[in-house]
N, C-alpha and C positions, 0 to 999 in steps of 0.2 A: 148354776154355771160357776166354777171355778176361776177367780180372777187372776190378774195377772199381778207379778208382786212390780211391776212396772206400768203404770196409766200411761198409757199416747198423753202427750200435751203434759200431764202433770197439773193438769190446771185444778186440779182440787177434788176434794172427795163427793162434794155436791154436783159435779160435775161425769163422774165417773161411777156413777152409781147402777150396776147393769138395770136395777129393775126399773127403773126411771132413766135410764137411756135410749136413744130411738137410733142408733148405732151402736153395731158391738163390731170389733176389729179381731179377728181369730190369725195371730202368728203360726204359719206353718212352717218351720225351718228343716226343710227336707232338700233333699238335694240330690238324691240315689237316681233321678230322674235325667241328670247332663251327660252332655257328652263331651264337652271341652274344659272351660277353665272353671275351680271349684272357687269356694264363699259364698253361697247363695245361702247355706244355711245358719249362717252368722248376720244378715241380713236384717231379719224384723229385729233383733234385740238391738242391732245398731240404730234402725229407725226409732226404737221406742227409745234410747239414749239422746238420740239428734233431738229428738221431739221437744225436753224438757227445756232444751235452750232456744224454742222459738217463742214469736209473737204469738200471740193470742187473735190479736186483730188483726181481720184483713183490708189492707187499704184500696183494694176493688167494689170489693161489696161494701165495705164501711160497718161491718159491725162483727160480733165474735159468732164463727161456727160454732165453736165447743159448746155454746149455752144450749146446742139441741141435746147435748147430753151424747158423749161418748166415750163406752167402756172397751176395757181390756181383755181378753180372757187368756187365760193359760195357755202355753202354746198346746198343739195337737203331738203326741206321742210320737216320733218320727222312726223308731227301731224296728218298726215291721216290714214287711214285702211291699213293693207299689198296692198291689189289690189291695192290702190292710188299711194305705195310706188313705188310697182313695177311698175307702169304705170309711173312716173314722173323718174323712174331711165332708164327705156327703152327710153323714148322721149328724154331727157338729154345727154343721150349716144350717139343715132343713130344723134343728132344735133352736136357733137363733132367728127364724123365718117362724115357725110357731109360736115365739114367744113377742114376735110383733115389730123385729126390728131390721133393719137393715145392715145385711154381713158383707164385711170388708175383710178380704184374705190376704196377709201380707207372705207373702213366698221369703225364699225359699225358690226354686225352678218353677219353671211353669206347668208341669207333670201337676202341683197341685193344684191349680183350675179347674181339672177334670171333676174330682166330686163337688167343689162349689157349685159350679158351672150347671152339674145335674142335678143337685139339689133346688135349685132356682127355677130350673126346667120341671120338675115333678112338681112345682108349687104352681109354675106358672105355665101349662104346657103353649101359649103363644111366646113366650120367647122368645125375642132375637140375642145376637149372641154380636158386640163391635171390639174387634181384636185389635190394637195397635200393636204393631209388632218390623222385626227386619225383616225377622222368617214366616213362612207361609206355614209354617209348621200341619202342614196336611201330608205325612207320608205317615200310611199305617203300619209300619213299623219300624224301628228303627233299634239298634242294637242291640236287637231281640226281643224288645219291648212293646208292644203296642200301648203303653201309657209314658214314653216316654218323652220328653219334654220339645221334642220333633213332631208328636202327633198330638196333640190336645188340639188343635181344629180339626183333625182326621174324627176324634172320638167326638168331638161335637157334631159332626155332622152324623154318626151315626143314627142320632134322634131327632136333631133340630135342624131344618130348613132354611131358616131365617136367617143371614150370617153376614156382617161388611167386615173386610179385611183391610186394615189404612197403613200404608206408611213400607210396604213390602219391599224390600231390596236384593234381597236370597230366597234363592226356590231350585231344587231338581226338577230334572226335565220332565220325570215323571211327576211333579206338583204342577207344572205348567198344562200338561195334559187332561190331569182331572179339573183344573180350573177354569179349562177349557169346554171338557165338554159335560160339566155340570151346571157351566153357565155362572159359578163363583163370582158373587159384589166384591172382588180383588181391585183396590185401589196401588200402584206403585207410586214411591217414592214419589218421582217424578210429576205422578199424574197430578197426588196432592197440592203440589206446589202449582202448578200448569191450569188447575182445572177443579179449585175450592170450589167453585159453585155445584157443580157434580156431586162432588159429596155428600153436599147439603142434601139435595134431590133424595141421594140414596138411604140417608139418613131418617127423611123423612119417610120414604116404601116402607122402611121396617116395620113389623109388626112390634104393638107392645104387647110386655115390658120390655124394657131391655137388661143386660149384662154386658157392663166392658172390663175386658180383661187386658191390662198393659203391661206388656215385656216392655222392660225400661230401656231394653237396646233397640226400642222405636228410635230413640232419640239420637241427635246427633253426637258426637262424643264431647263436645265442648259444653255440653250438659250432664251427661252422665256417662264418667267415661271407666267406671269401672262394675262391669257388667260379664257373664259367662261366654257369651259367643259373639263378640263384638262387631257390627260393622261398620264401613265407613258411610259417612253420608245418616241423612234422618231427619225427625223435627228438631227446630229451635224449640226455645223454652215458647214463646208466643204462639208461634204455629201450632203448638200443642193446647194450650191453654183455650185456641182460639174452637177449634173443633170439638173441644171436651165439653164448654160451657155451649155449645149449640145443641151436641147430645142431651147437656141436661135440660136445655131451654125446650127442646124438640120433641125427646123421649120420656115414658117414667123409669128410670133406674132405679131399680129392685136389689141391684147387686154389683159389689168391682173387684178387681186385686189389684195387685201390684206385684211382679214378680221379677226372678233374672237380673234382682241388683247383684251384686260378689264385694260383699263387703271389704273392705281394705284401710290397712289404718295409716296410711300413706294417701289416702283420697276419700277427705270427708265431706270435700266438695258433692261428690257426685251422692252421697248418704243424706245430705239437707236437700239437694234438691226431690231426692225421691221423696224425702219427709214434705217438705212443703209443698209436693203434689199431693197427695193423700189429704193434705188439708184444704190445698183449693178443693178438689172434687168432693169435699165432705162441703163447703162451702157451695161450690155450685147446685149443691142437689136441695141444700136447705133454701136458698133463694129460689129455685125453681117449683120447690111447694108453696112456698110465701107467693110469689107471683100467680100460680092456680087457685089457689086457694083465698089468695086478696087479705090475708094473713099480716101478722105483725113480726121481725125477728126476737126470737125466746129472750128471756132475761134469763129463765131457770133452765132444768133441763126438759125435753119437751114430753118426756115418758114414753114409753111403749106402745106401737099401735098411731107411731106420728103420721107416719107416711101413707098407711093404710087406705086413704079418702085418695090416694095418688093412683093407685095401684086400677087398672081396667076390669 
């Protein structure tokens, strides 16, 4: 695997070593997938910039994620057609899933979740798939697209069943219809805040593994306020943090992204907080094996094949 000439974190070459890593982070800076406002694909290389000026230590957990060992790679090609995209972010994926580690896709639009998302699914055919998001993004097609960044839960459910939707505040009335009578675990805005303990519930129905996939315009905008389809209303940084570490506590996460930051250099506010979500959930997922497992946290990196004993 072809590294990246910029390490997440920076924190050292011992540290970023892919074949002793037990996370590898795949940048896909594509963006041919929106339909409103652009910089999505300026996005991972901003995260990977924000990264080297944070902490190391998290003072939740009390100790450093990065000692599990996490690498960089190259970003994925972004000049061809969506089907190209998706085909070279699926093959990329399922090659980082062979080689024993856990893939983290930093978008880029959310059009590229689709071959992540599938590649997770052919590894793992139980599956569940937890989308925080504004949009419901379930219409199967959208301006002309059926892979574009409107339908990547329309294309999940193609194959996979298993599906919670958190944080919803925009949907056509044709998305409220199939939500309807497909019987869709669609959580709104509202209910989140109303009705945490529901979630939990839903959280736990899921079948493992899971894959969470987070549009950063789940969030409220005093969090992250420069994002491609922006809306009002969302999680706080807490209310997010608080549902994400239950996923990890509840579920095995096999797989995440992060997608729909629109990078901006007038708002770099909202670029370190995407970055230090990426590090809590890399954080919540190494504590969540340490507590199954009754484990120690790493000093080194943890190698290849860490999470493997996680996996059902």
């Amino acid at each position: 695997m072809k590294r990246h000439t910029l390490q997440f974190l920076d924190a050292g070459p011992e540290f970023s070593r892919y074949d002793s890593a037990a996370v590898s982070i795949l940048p896909v800076p594509y963006e041919g997938g929106i339909s409103f406002g652009a910089g999505t694909a300026a996005a991972p290389g901003a995260v990977l910039e924000a990264s080297v000026h944070m902490e190391l230590y998290d003072e939740v957990l009390r100790a450093r994620p990065c000692a599990m060992g996490i690498s960089t790679l190259a970003p994925v090609p972004v000049s061809g057609d969506p089907e190209q995209i998706y085909r070279d972010v699926q093959s990329t994926t399922a090659d980082i899933l062979a080689d024993g580690k856990m893939p983290v896709i930093l978008g880029g639009d959310h059009s590229v979740s689709n071959g992540s998302i599938r590649a997770c699914f052919d590894r793992c055919p139980t599956l569940s798939v937890i989308q925080f998001d504004a949009h419901a993004d379930l219409r199967d097609s959208y301006m002309d697209s059926r892979l574009s960044h409107a339908c990547t839960m329309a294309r999940v459910l193609d194959y996979c069943s298993s599906t919670l939707q958190l944080g919803i505040r925009s949907l056509s009335a044709a998305e409220a219809d199939l939500i309807a009578s497909r019987g869709l675990s669609v959580f709104f805005m509202h209910q989140c805040r109303q009705s945490p303990a529901d979630i939990i519930t839903a959280i736990d129905g899921l079948s493992d593994p899971v894959y969470i996939t987070v549009d950063v315009d789940a969030f409220d905008g005093s969090v992250v306020r420069s994002t491609g389809t922006p809306e009002p209303g969302g999680f706080l940084w807490d209310e997010m943090l608080f549902f994400l570490r239950e996923i990890f506590l509840r579920r095995t996460v096999v797989g995440f992204d992060l997608v729909e930051l629109s990078a901006d250099a007038s708002d770099s506010f909202s670029v370190f907080a995407v970055t230090r979500l990426l590090y809590k959930m890399l954080g919540f997922r190494l504590d969540s094996h340490i507590r199954r497992t009754g484990g120690t946290w790493p000093e080194a990196p943890a190698g290849p094949l860490f999470f493997t004993g996680d996996a059902p």
